[in-house]
C-alpha positions in Angstrom: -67.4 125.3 97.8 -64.5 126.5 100.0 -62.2 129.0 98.5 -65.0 130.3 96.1 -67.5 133.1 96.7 -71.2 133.2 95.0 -72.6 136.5 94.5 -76.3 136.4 92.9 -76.4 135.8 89.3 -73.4 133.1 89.8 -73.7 129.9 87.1 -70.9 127.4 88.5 -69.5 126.9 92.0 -66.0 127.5 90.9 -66.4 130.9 89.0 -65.5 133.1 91.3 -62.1 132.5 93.3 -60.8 133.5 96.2 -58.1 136.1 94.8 -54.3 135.4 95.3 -53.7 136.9 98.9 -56.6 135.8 100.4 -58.5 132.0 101.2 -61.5 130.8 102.0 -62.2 127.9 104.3 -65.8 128.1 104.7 -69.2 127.4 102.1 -71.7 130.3 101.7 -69.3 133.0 101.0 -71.1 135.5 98.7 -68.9 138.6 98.6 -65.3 138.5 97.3 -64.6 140.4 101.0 -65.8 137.3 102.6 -62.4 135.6 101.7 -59.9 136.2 104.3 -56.7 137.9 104.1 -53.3 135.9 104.7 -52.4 136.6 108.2 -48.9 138.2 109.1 -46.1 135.9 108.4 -48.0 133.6 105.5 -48.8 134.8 102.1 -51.1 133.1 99.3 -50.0 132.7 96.2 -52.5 130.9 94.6 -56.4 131.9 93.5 -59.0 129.4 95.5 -56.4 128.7 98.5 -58.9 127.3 101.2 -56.0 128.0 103.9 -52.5 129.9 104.2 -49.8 127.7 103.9 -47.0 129.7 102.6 -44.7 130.7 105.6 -43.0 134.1 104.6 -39.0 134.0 105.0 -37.7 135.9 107.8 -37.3 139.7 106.6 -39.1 139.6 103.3 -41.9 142.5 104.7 -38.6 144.6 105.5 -36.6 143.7 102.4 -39.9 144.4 100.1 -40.5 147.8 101.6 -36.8 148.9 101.3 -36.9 148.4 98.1 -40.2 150.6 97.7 -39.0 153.5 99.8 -35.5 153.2 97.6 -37.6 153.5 94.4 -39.8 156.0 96.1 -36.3 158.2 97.0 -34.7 158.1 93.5 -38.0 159.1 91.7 -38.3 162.0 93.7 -34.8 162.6 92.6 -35.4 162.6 89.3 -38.5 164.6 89.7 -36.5 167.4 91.3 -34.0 167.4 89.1 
């Protein structure tokens, strides 16, 4: 079943999902890492996602990790002081 990986031991098709950030678009998959990562651009919200289909806005990458290196700033701030 496409967006769902069977390792051995698995008891229903649909147990283990593809995890949000990933999809899978193919049968056979038996290892989580056989889902595929959302290419640059697209993002996958959703557990089981056989495709991407999420376009990312223009500048959310940047915007997210600006607001990671801001945190990152002011804790070492308040670690030094």
């Amino acid at each position: 079943m496409s967006g769902y990986y069977c390792p051995a031991g698995t008891r229903y098709s649909a147990q283990y999902p593809c995890p949000t950030g990933s999809f899978g678009n193919v049968t056979g998959m038996q290892v989580v890492g056989d889902c595929i990562l959302c290419p640059g651009g697209f993002y996958c919200d959703m557990t089981a996602q056989t495709t991407y289909t999420q376009i990312c806005q223009a500048g959310s990458v940047f915007k997210n990790i600006m607001l990671i290196i801001t945190a990152l700033i002011c804790f070492m701030i308040l670690v030094e002081s």
